[in-house]
C-alpha positions as CSV (number, residue, x, y, z in Angstrom):
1,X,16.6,18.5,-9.6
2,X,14.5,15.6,-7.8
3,X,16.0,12.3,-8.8
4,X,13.6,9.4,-7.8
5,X,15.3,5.3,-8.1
6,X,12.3,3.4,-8.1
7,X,12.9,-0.3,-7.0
8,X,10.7,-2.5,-8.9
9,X,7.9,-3.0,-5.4
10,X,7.4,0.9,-6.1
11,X,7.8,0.5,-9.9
12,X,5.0,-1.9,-10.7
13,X,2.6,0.0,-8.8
14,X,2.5,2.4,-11.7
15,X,0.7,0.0,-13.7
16,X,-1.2,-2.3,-11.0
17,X,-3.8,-0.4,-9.3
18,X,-2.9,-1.7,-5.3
19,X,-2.4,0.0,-2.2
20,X,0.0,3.2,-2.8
21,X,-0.2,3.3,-6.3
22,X,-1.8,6.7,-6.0
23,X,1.1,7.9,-4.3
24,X,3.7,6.5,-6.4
25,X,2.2,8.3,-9.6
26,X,1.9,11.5,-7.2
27,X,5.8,11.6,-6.7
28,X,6.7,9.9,-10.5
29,X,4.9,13.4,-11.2
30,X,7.0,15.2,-9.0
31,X,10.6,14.1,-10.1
32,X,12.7,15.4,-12.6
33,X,13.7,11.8,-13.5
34,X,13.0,8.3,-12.5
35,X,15.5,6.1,-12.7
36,X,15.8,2.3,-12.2
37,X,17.8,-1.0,-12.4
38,X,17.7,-3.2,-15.7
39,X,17.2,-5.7,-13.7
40,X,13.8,-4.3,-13.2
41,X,12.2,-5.0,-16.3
42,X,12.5,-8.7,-15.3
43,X,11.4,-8.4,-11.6
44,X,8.3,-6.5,-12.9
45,X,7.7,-9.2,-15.8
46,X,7.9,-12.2,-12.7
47,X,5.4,-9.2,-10.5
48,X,2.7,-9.7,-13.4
49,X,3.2,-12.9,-14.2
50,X,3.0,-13.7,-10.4
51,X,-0.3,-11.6,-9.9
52,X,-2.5,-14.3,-13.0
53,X,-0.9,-17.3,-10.8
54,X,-2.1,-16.3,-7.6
55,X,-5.5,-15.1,-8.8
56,X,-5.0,-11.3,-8.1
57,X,-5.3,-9.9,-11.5
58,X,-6.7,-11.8,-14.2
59,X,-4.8,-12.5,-17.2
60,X,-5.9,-9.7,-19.3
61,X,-5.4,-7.1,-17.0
62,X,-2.2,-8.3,-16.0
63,X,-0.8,-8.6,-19.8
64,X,-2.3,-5.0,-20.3
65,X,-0.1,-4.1,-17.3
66,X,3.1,-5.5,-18.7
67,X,2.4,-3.5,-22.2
68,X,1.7,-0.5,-20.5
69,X,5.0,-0.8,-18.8
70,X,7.2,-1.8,-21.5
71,X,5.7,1.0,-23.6
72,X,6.9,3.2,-20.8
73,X,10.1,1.3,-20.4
74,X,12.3,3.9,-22.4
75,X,10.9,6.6,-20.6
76,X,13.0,5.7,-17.5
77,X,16.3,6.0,-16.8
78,X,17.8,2.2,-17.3
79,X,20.3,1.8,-15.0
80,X,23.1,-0.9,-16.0
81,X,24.8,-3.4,-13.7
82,X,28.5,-3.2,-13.4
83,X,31.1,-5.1,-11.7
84,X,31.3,-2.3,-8.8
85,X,27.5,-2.5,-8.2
86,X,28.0,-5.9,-8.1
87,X,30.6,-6.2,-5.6
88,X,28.6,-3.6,-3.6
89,X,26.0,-5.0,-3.5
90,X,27.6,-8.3,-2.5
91,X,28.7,-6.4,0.7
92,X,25.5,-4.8,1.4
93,X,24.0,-8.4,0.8
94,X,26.4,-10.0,3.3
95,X,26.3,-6.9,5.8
96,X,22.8,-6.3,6.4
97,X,21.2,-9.6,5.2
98,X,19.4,-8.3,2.2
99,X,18.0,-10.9,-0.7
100,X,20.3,-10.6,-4.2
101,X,18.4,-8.0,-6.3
102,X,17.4,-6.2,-3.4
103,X,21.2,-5.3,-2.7
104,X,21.4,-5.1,-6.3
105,X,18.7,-2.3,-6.2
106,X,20.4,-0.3,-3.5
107,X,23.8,-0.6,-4.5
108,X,22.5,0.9,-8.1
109,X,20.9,3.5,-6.0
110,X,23.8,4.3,-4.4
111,X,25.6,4.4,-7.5
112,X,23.7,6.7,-9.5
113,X,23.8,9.2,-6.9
114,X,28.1,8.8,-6.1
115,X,27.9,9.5,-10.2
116,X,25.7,12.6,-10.3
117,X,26.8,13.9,-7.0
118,X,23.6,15.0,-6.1
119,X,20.7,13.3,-3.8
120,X,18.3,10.5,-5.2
121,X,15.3,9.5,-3.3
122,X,14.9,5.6,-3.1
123,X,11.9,4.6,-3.4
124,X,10.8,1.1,-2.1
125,X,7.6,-0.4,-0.5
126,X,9.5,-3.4,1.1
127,X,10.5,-2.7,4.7
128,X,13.4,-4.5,5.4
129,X,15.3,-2.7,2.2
130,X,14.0,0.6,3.2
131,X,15.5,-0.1,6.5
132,X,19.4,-0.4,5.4
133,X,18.8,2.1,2.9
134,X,18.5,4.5,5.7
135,X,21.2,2.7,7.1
136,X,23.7,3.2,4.9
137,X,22.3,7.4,3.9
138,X,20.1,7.6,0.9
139,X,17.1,9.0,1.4
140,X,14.4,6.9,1.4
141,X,10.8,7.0,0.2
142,X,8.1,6.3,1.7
143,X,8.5,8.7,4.7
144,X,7.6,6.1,7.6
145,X,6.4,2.5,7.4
């Protein structure tokens, strides 16, 4: 069973054409199920809102994008936030530096795969949080930055 957390960097790129979305939809294809945090859903709403301010997609593309994804939203596994993901996330916050939902991201990560007892490949296009993940042994996704 391959078990793929998408953070919401990897996430979006299902929906916004960019740089590696080719190879995000290549290993959505691949998984057995892609799981995420709720948290999510509201990072990729701020991604797409984000893209009309700054000029890189133009509105209607960009709402298209956000109704492509919520249509998809039920397909993925919706992680939920609990007070132990919290607090761990806290620590990994504190320990290695990482921003709030980033932690948040990686401590659900971690989660889901201390529940199912079996490996989950976290996937994330920001460096720094690909970094610790390795740290602290999930395996991460890409393969090199």
């Amino acid at each position: 069973m391959n078990l793929i957390y998408l953070d919401t960097s990897a996430l979006v790129k299902l929906y916004v054409r960019e740089p590696g979305t080719d190879d995000v939809q290549r290993l959505a294809k691949s998984s057995a199920s892609i799981g995420t945090s709720l948290i999510s859903k509201t990072e990729a709403a701020a991604a797409f809102s984000k893209a009309i301010r700054v000029g890189y997609l133009p509105p209607e593309e960009a709402r298209a994008a956000w109704e492509t994804f919520l249509d998809a939203w039920p397909s993925v596994v919706r992680l939920a936030i609990n007070e132990t993901i919290v607090t761990q996330a806290g620590t990994l916050a504190f320990s290695h530096g990482l921003r709030g939902y980033d932690a948040v991201h990686l401590a659900t990560a971690l989660s889901w795969q201390d529940t199912l007892d079996i490996p989950v490949l976290f996937a994330t296009y920001d460096q720094q949080l690909w970094e610790i993940a390795k740290q602290v042994q999930i395996a991460v996704w890409p393969g090199t930055f």
